[in-house]
VMD Tcl script that draws the C-alpha trace (Angstrom):
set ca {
  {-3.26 29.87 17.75}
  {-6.65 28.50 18.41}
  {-6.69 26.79 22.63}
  {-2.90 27.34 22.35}
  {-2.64 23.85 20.52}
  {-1.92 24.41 16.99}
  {1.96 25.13 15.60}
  {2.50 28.31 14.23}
  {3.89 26.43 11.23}
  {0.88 25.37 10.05}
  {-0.13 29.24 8.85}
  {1.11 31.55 6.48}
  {1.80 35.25 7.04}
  {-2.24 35.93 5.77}
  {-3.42 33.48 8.75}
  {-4.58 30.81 6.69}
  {-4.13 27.16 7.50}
  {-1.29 25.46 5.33}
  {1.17 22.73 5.42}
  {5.00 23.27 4.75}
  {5.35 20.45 2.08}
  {9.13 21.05 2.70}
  {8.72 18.09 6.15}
  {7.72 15.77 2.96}
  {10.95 16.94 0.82}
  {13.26 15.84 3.66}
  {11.20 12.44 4.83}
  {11.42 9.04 3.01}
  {7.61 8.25 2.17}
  {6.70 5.83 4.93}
  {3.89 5.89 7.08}
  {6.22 6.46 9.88}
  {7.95 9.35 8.86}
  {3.98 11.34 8.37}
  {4.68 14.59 10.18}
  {2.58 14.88 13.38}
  {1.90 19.04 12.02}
  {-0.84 16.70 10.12}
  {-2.68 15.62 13.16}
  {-2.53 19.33 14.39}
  {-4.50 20.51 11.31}
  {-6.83 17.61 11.67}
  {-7.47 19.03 15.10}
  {-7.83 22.59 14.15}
  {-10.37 21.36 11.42}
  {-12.07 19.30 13.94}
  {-12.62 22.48 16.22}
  {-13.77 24.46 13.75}
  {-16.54 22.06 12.47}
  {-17.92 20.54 16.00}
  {-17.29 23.61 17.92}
  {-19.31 25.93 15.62}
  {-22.90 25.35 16.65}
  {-23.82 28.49 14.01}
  {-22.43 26.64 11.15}
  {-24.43 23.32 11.80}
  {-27.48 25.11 12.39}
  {-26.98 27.18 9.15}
  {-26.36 24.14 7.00}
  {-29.53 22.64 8.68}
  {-31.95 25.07 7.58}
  {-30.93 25.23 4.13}
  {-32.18 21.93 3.89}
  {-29.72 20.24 1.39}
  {-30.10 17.20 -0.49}
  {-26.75 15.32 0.35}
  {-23.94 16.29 1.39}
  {-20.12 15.25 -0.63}
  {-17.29 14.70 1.78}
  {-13.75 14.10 1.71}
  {-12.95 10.74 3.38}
  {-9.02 11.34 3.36}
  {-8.03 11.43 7.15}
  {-11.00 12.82 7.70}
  {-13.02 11.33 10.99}
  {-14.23 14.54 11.98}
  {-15.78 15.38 8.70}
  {-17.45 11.56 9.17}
  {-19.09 13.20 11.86}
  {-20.02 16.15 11.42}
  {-21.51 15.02 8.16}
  {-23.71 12.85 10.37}
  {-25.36 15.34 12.06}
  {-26.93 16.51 9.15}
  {-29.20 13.43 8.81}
  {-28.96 13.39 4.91}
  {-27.76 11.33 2.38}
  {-23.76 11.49 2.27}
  {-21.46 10.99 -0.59}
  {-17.95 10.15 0.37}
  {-14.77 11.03 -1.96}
  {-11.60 9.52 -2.35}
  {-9.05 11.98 -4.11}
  {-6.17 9.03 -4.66}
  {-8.68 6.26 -4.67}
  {-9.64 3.25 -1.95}
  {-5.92 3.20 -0.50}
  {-5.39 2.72 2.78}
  {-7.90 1.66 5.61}
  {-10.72 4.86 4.43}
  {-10.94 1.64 1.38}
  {-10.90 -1.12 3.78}
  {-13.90 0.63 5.77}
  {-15.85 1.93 2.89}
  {-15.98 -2.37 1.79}
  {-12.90 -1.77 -0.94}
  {-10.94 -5.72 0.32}
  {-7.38 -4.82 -0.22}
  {-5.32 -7.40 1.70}
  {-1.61 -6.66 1.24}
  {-1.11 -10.76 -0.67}
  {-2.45 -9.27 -3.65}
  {-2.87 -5.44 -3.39}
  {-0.26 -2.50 -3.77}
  {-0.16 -0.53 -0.08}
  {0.09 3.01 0.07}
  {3.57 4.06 0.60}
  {4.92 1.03 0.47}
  {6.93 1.63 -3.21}
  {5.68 -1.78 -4.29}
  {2.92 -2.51 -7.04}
  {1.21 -5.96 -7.07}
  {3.01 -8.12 -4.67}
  {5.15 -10.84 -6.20}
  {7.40 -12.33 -3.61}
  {7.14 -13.16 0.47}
  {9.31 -10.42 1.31}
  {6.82 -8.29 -0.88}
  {4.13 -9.10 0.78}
  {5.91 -8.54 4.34}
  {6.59 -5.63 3.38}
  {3.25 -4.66 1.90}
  {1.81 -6.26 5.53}
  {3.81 -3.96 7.54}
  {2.74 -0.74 5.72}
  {-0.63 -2.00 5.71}
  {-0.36 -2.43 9.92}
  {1.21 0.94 10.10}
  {-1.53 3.10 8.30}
  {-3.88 0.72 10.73}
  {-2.55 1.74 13.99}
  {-1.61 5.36 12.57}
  {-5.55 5.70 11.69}
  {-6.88 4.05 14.67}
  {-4.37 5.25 17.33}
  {-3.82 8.30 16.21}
  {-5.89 10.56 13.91}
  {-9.26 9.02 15.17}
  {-8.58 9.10 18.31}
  {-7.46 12.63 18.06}
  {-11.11 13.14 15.95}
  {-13.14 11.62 18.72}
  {-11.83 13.28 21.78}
  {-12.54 16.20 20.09}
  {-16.58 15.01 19.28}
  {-16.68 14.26 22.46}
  {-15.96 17.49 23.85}
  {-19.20 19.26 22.35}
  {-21.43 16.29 21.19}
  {-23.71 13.91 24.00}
  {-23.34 10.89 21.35}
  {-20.35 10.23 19.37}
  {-21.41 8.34 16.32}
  {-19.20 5.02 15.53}
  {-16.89 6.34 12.67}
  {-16.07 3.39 11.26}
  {-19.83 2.24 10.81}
  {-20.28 6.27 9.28}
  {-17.65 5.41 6.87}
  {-19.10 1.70 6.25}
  {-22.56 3.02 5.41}
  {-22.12 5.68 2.84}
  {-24.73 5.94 0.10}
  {-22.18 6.50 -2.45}
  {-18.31 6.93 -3.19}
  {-16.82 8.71 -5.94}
  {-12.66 7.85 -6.33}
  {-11.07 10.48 -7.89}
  {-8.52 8.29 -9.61}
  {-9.14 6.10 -12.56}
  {-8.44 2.06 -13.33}
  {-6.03 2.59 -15.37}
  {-3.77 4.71 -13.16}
  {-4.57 2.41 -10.08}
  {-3.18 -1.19 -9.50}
  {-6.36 -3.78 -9.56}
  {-8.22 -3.84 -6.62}
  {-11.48 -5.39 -5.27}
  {-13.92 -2.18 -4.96}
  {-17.47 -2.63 -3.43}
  {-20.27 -1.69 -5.51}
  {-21.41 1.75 -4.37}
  {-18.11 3.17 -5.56}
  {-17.77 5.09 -8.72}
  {-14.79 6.49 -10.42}
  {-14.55 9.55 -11.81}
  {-10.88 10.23 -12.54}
  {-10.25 12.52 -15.32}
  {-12.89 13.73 -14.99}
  {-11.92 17.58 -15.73}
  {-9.36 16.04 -18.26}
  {-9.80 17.90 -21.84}
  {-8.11 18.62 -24.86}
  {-5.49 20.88 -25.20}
  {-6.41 24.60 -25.51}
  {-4.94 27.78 -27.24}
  {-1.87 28.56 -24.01}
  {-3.23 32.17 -23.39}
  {0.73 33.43 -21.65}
  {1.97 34.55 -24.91}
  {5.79 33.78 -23.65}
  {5.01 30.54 -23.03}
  {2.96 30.24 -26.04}
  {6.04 31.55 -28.22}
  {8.32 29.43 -26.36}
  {7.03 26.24 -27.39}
  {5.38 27.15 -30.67}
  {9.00 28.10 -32.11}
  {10.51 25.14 -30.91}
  {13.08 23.43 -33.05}
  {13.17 20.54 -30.89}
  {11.30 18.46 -28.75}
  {9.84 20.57 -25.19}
  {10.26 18.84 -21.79}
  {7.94 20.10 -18.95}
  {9.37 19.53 -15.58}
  {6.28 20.19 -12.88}
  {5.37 19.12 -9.58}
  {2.44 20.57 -8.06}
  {1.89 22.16 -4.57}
  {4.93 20.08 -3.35}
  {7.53 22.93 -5.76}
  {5.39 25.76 -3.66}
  {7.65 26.37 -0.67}
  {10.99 26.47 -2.85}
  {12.84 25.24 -0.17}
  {16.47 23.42 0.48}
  {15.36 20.78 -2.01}
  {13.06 22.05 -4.22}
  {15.82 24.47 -5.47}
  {18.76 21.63 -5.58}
  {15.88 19.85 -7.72}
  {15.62 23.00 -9.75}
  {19.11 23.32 -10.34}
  {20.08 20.21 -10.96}
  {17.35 19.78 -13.81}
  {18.52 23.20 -15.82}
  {21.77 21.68 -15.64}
  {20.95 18.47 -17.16}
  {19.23 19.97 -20.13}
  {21.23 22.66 -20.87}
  {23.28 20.63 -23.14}
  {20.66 18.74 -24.87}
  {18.92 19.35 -27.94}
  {15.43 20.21 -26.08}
  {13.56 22.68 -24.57}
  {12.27 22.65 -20.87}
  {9.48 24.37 -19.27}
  {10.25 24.18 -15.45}
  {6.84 25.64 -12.74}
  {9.05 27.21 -10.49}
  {9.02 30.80 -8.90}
  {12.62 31.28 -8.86}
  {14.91 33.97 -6.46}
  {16.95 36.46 -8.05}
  {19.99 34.36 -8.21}
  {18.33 31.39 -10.01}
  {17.25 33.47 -12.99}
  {20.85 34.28 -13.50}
  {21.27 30.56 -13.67}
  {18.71 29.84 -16.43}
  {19.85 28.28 -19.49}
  {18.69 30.00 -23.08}
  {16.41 26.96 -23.73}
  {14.57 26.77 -20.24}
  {11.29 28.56 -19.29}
  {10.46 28.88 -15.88}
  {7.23 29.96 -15.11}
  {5.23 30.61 -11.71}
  {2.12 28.54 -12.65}
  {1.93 26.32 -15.93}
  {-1.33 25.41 -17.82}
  {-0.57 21.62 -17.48}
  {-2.76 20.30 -19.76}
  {-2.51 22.70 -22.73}
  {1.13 22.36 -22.74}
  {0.98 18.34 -21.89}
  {-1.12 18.52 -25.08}
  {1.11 20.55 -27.18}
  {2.41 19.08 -30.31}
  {5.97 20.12 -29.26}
  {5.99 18.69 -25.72}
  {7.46 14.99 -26.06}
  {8.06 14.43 -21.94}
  {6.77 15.26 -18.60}
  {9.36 14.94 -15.61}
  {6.24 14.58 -12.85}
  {5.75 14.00 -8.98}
  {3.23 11.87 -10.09}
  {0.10 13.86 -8.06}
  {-2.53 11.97 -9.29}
  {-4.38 14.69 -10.99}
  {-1.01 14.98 -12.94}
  {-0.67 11.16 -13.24}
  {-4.14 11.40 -15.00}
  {-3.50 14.15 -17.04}
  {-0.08 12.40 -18.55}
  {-2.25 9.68 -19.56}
  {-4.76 11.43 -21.55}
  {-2.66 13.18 -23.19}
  {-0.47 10.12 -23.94}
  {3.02 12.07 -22.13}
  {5.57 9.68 -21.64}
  {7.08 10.24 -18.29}
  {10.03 10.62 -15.80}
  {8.79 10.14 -12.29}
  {10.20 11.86 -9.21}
  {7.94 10.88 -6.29}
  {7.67 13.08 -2.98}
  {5.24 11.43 -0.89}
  {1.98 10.11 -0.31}
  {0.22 8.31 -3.20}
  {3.04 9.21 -5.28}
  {5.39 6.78 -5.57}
  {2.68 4.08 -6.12}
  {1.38 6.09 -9.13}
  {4.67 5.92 -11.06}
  {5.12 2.38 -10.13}
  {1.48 2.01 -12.10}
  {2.92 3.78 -14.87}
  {5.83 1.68 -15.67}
  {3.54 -1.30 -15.16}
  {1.63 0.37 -17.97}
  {4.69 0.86 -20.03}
  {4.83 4.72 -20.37}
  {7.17 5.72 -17.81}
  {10.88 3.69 -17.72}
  {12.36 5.82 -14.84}
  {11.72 6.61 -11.04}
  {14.15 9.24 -9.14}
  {14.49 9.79 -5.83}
  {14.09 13.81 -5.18}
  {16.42 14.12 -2.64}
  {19.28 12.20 -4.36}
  {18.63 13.25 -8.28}
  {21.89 13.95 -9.91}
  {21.12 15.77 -13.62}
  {23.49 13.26 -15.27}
  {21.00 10.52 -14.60}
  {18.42 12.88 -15.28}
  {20.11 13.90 -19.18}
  {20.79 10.12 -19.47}
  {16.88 9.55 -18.73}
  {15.58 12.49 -20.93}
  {17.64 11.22 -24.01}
  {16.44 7.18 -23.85}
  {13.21 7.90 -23.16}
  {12.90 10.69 -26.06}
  {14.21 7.65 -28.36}
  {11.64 5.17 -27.01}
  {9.25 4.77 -29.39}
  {8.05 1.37 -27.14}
  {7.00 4.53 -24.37}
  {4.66 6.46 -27.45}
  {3.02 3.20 -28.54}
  {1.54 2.44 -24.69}
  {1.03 6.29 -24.23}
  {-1.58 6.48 -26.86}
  {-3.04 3.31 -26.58}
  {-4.16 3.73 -22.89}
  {-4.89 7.44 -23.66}
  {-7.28 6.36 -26.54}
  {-8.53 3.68 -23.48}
  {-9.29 6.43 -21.15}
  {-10.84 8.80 -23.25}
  {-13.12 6.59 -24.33}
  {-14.00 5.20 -20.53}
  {-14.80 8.94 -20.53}
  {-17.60 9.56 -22.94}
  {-20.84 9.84 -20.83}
  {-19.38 10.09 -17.41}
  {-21.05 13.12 -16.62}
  {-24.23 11.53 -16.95}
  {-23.34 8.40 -15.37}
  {-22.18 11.00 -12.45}
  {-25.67 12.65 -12.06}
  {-27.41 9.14 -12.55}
  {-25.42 7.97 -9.47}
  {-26.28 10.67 -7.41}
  {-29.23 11.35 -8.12}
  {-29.95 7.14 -7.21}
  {-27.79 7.70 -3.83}
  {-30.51 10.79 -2.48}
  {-33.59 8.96 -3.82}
  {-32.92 5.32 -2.94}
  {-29.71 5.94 -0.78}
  {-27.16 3.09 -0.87}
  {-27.40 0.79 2.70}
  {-28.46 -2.03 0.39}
  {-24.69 -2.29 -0.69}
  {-23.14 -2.02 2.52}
  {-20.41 -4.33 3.30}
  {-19.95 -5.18 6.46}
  {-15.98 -4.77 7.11}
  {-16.33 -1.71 9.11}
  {-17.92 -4.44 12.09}
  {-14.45 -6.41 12.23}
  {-11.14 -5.46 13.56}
  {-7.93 -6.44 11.87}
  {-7.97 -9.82 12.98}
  {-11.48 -10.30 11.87}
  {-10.67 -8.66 8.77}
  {-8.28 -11.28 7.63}
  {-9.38 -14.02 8.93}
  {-6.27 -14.67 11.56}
  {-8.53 -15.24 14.22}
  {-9.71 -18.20 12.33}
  {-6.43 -19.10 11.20}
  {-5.51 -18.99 15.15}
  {-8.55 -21.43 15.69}
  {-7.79 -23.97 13.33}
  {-4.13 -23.93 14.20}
  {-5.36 -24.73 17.76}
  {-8.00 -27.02 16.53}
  {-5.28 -28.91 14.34}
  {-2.87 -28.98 17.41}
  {-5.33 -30.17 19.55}
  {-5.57 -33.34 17.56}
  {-2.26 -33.98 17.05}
  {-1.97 -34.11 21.01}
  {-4.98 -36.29 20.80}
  {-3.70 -38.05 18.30}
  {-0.33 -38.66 19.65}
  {-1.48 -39.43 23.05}
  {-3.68 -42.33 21.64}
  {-0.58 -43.25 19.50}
  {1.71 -43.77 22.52}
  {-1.19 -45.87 24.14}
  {-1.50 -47.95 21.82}
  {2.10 -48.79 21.36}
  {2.43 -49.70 24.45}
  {-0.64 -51.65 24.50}
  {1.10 -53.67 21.56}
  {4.41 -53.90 23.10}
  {2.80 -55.85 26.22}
  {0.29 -57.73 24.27}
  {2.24 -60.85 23.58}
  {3.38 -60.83 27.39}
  {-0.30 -60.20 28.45}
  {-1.06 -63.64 26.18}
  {2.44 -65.85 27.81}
  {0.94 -64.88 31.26}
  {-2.49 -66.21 30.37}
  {-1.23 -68.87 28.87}
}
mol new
graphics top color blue
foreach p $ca { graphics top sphere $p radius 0.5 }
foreach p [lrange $ca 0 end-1] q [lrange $ca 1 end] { graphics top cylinder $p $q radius 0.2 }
display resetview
């Protein structure tokens, strides 16, 4: 691979750069478990971009107006972005999670905010917010140790001047989230951000694959669709337990389950009459079919928007990343009761799920109201989009900078002047003290001074 450096895991047989979701099948979602094959890509992206002198100087002379970026683990693209000298848009797939929304000005502390990985919504308790603290240090020195690092050793291989990338990702003229405010946890967002989320959410369509069509149109009962993104791709170890342990909890139920998986010749034998699997499932005309009455989800959050909008109740198995926090979201919301964890999900629990949930009408009510909410948070955005934009090129945005990218950690919350006013407060209490035992003994020898004089 390119300078010897990157693993030959990170390609597939055509040569193109991938990632073998399996490493997140078999890791609990903690920062600490992140596979370092992430870093390696990050480095093979940062090679290609800084070492290709051609591709800067093409992009140059087309003379662009802005340019959008990904700000997900993405120092490099901070950088390279830079060296186009025009306005630059940043974008936020999952939202201002993690320290990319400390540095862009989105003030997150871990008292009040749900952390990234963490499996915790709103803290509530000490040992909540201890825990949200650690994850919160973790992605820190995981972003600043690690993956930045990595980026600018790289930079500073082919550029004179390394830019400072936390100032590049404090002075954006504009960010666009991906996600939405209903599928996030509150947060304090600075006021350059815009969200977009569901954005390419729309109404169910005609399902063009007439088997799949047929299969739910001449349903007797209630259809279940069981999908889970790029993380079923691989169909490894666990992806086909998963499989197999989901036909086998509804092949006993009155339903009928649509399953996205590319099964082996020995699964298909396995398939009960009312399953469907299929390669590649049109989420949202299915999620919007009159038949389908639950989504068993990873919780993505392209699929965690598109459940809401078209008001799916929800069984959540989480796999990593931004996952886990999204289904927490959703039972705060009230249309999602269960979370399983992948690796351990037995289909009785999963049949015992599917059958409460399909009797909850409490799960319905919430699904439709915040699906009426976010369709009609919808209505204009494309406009407001362009508006935005359009505002970020003309007028650019360093008027509403916030200055958080300047401050380390310490800085950032304020323990350096918790530090000095623990000091401060010691300091007089010594002082304090001292004079105390002075003047005591002053007292105590007072009436012997006065006998003496006397």
């Amino acid at each position: 691979m390119k300078n010897g450096s990157i693993q030959s895991h990170n390609f597939n047989e055509f040569g193109e750069v991938c990632m073998d979701n399996n490493i997140f099948w078999m890791r609990k979602r903690r920062f600490w478990t992140v596979p370092l094959s992430i870093i390696d890509m990050n480095s093979l992206q940062c090679e290609t971009l800084l070492g290709d002198p051609a591709l800067l100087s093409m992009l140059q002379a087309r003379n662009y107006s802005a340019v959008i970026i990904d700000l997900f683990t993405n120092s490099c693209g901070m950088i390279f972005s830079s060296l186009l000298k025009i306005p630059t848009i940043g974008f936020l797939q999952i939202g201002a999670v993690g320290l990319e929304g400390r540095y862009i000005g989105a003030l997150n502390p871990p008292s009040v905010s749900s952390q990234v990985m963490s499996d915790l919504g709103v803290p509530n308790t000490f040992l909540e917010r201890t825990w949200g603290s650690i994850n919160a240090v973790a992605d820190w020195l995981i972003h600043n140790y690690v993956q930045t690092r990595v980026a600018v050793s790289i930079a500073e291989k082919y550029l004179d001047e390394v830019p400072d990338v936390y100032e590049l990702f404090g002075r954006l003229d504009l960010i666009i989230s991906g996600s939405h405010p209903i599928v996030e946890f509150p947060k304090y967002m600075p006021q350059k951000m815009l969200s977009i989320g569901c954005f390419h959410c729309r109404p169910a369509q005609r399902i063009q694959n007439k088997v799949l069509r047929e299969f739910l149109d001449t349903s007797p009962f209630p259809v279940i669709l069981a999908s889970f993104g790029y993380t079923m791709a691989n169909n490894g170890i666990y992806q086909r337990k998963l499989l197999r342990e989901l036909m086998k909890a509804v092949k006993d139920l009155p339903v009928r389950a649509v399953i996205a998986f590319d099964p082996d010749r020995e699964e298909k034998e396995l398939v009960p009459e009312n399953v469907l699997l299929v390669r590649w499932v049109p989420q949202q005309d299915v999620l919007g079919h009159p038949k389908t009455a639950l989504f068993i989800s990873h919780c993505g959050i392209s699929s965690t928007l598109e459940a809401v909008y078209h008001a799916a109740k929800v069984i959540a198995i989480p796999i990593s990343l931004d996952q886990g926090e999204n289904a927490l979201r959703l039972k705060d919301l009230g249309v999602l009761n269960h979370i399983l964890d992948p690796r351990v999900a037995k289909a009785e629990d999963v049949a015992k799920f599917i059958e409460d949930d399909l009797e909850d009408d409490r799960l319905m009510e919430n699904a439709i109201k915040f699906s009426q909410l976010m369709r009609d948070s919808l209505v204009g955005i494309e406009d407001i989009t362009m508006r935005r934009i359009n505002q970020a090129i003309k007028y650019r945005g360093q008027h509403l900078n916030i200055p958080s990218y300047k401050l380390n950690i310490f800085q950032f919350y304020c323990l350096d002047v918790a530090l000095f006013f623990l000091v401060l407060i010691l300091c007089c209490a010594k002082v304090s003290l001292t004079l105390f035992k002075r003047s005591y003994r002053y007292w105590r020898i007072l009436p012997v001074i006065k006998e003496k004089g006397e």
